[in-house]
N, C-alpha and C positions, 0 to 999 in steps of 0.2 A: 209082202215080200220082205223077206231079213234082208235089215242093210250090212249084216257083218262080213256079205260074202262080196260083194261087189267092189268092181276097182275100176269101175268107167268112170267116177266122177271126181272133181276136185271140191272139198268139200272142206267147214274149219272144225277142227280137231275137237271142239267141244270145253277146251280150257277157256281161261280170260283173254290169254292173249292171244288166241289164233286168230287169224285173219279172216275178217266177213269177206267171204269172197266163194263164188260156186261156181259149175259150170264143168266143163267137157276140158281135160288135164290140157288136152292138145287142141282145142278147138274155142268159140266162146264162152266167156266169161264175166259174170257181174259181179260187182263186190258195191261195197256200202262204205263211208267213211266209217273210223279213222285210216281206211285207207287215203292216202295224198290227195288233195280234191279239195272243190269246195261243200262243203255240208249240203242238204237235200238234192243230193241225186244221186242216181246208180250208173253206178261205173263202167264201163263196156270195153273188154280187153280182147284183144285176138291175137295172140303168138303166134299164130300159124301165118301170120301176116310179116313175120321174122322180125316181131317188137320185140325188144326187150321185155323183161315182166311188167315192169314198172308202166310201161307204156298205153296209154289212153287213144283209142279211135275215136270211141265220143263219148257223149252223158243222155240219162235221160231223165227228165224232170217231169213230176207229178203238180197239174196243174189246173184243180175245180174250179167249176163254176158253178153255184148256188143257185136254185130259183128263183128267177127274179130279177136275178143281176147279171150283169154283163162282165164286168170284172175278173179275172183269173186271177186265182192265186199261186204265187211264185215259191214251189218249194224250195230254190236254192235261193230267192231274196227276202222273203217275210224273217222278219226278227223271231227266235223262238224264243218261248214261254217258259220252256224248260229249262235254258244252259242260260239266262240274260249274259246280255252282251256280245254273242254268238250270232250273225246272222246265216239264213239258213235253217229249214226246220231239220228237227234229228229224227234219222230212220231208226230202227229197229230192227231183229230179225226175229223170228219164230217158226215152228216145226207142224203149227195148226192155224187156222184162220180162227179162233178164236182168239188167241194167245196172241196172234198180233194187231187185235184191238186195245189192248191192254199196253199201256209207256211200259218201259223194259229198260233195266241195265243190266238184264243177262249177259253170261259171256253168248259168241256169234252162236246163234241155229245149227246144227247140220245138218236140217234140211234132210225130206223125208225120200228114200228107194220105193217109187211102186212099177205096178205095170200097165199101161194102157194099152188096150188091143193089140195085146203082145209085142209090145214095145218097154224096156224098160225106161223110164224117168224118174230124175230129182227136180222136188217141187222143195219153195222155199219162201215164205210170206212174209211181206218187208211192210211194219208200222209205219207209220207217218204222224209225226205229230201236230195237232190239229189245227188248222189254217186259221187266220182272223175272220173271214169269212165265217165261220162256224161247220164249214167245209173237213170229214172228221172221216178217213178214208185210210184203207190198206190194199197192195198190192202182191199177186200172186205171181212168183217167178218159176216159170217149168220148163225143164229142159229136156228133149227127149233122144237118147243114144243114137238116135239113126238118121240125127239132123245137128251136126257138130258145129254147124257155123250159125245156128240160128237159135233166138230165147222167144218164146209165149207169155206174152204179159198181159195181165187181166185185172182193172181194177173194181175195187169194192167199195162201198160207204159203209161204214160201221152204225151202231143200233142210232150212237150221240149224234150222226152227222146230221144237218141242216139238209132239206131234201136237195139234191144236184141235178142242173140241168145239163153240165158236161163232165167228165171227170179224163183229159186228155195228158198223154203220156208221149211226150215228146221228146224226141234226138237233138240233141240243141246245140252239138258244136263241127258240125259240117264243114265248120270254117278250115279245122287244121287238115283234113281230105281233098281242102280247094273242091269242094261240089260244083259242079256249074253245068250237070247236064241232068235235068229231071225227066224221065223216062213216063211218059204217058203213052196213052192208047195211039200208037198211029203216030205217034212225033215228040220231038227233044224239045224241051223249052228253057231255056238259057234266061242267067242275070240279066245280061244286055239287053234281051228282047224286056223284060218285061218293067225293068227300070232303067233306063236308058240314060247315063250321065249320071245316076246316083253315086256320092260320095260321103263323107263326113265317120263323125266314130257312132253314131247309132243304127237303128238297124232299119230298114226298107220296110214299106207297111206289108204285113201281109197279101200275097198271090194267093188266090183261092182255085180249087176245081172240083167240078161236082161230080159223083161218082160215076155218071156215061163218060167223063173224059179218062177214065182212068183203065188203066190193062188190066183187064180180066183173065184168069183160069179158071174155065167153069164159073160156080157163082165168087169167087173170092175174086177182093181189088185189091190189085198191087200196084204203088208205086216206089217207085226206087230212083237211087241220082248216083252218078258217078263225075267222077274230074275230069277235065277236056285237057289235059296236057299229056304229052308225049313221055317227055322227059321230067316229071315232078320234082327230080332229085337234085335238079341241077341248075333252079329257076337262083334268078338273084333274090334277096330279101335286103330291105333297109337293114340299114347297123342298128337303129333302137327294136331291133325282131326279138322277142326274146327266146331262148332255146328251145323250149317247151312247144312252139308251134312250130317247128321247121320239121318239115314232111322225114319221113324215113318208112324201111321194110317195102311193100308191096302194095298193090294199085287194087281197089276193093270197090265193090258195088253195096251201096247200104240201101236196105227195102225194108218197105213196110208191106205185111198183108192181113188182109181180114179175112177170114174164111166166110163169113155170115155177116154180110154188111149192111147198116139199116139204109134204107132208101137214103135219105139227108147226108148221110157220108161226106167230106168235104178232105180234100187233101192240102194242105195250109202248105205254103215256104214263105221264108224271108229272107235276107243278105243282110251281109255288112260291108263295106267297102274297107274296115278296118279289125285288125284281130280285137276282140274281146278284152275289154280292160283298157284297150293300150290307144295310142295316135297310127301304128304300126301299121302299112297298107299292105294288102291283103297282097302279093305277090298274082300279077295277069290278072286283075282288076276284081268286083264285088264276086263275091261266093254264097251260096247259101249255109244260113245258120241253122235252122229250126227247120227241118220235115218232119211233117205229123199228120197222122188223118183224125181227123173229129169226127164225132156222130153223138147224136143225144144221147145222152146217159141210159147204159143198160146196165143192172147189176149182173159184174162178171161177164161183161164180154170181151173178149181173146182178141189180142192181136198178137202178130209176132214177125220180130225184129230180125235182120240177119246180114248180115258182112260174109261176101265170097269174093275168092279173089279172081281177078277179072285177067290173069294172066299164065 
């Protein structure tokens, strides 16, 4: 399909300085640094949620695990190899899944127009550069016209990668949404319940659930969390709050789903009792940071992410 005719999508202009950044003009949006942020993760924007541009619902971080080992590796904490002194690995963009095996200082992708089952979509392959682990993996971002609030992300190990026994693509900042209602099959499961008195500025051990606890359509598992407040707009915060977390726009449901889920599926949360970086408490007590579902490592299997608004 030509892309010269199309205006459904938001897309960078192809020069040096346009902005990595894709997605539905009016609808979801990912972008990569140097957009505002910290380095390895992709950026999740929802105007339609009445943000300003600039404005962040969450991030999501790229996070293998090698064979063998138990250990994840943290795209937005490992030192990179590339930029020294820079912590955070540096993304990339590309227009082929080969090309984004390859480190790149191109200017941003524009990311390709095709059609799926008579659906148009922009697909968009974001590098990563290679974990100490030896963990050596790219991600496929596809957007499709007739799901505006939602992205398909799928990752890959490249030819150099160390074999992976997970390669997990996580939501990690739940915190500024205030999350605190996680939607499974049949029932809500709450901070409170599941760490009860938790406090301090680190985060809650992982809550696990196995894919029968999870809401099913047909064979895909969904879970998803939303915020237990009425009023979000209006909660108090400490004075040391810094701007950047205090809620604004509209009240959103954030999901995960798998169309084709391996048996082992596991849907992971965790809480902070304190925003990120800071001593700052979390305004109506712990929140969840990190929703993710895990499952053994498949080359290129699809999940996909989505924010609607719940009002």
């Amino acid at each position: 399909m030509s892309d010269s005719i199309s205006t459904l999508w938001l897309r960078p202009s192809g020069s040096a300085s346009s902005e990595p950044r894709w997605g539905h003009p009016d609808g979801l949006q990912i972008g990569i640094a140097p957009i505002p942020g910290p380095r390895g993760l992709l950026r999740v924007f929802t105007p339609y949620l009445d943000h300003p541009r600039e404005r962040l619902v969450n991030f999501v971080a790229v996070e293998p695990i090698v064979q063998g080992g138990s250990e994840r590796g943290f795209s937005e904490l490992e030192a990179s190899s590339l930029d020294p002194g820079q912590r955070g690995k540096r993304f990339w963009s590309a227009d082929s899944s080969d090309l984004a095996e390859q480190v790149s200082d191109a200017p941003p992708a524009r990311g390709v127009i095709d059609a799926i089952d008579g659906v148009e979509t922009l697909t968009v392959w974001i590098g990563v550069e290679r974990f100490d682990s030896g963990a050596d993996v790219r991600v496929r971002v596809r957007f499709r016209a007739d799901r505006p609030h939602e992205v398909e992300l799928a990752g890959f190990a490249n030819a150099a990668s160390a074999p992976l026994s997970h390669l997990i693509l996580t939501a990690t900042m739940g915190n500024w949404a205030r999350l605190r209602r996680l939607h499974l099959a049949g029932r809500v499961v709450t901070p409170a319940e599941l760490w009860p008195g938790f406090s301090g500025t680190g985060f809650a051990e992982h809550a696990r659930f196995p894919l029968d606890a999870l809401t099913r359509d047909g064979d895909a598992a969904i879970v998803s969390a939303t915020g237990d407040e009425d009023d979000p707009w209006s909660v108090e915060y400490s004075a040391d709050t810094a701007e950047h977390w205090r809620f604004l726009g509209r009240k959103a449901v954030q999901s995960w789903r798998v169309d084709d889920p391996h048996p082992a599926l596991e849907a992971l949360v965790n809480a902070r009792w304190s925003y990120w970086a800071s001593a700052s408490p979390i305004p109506g007590g712990p929140a969840y940071e990190n929703v993710e579902v895990v499952e053994p490592f498949r080359q290129g299997a699809a999940l996909r992410f989505s924010v609607d608004p719940v009002d």
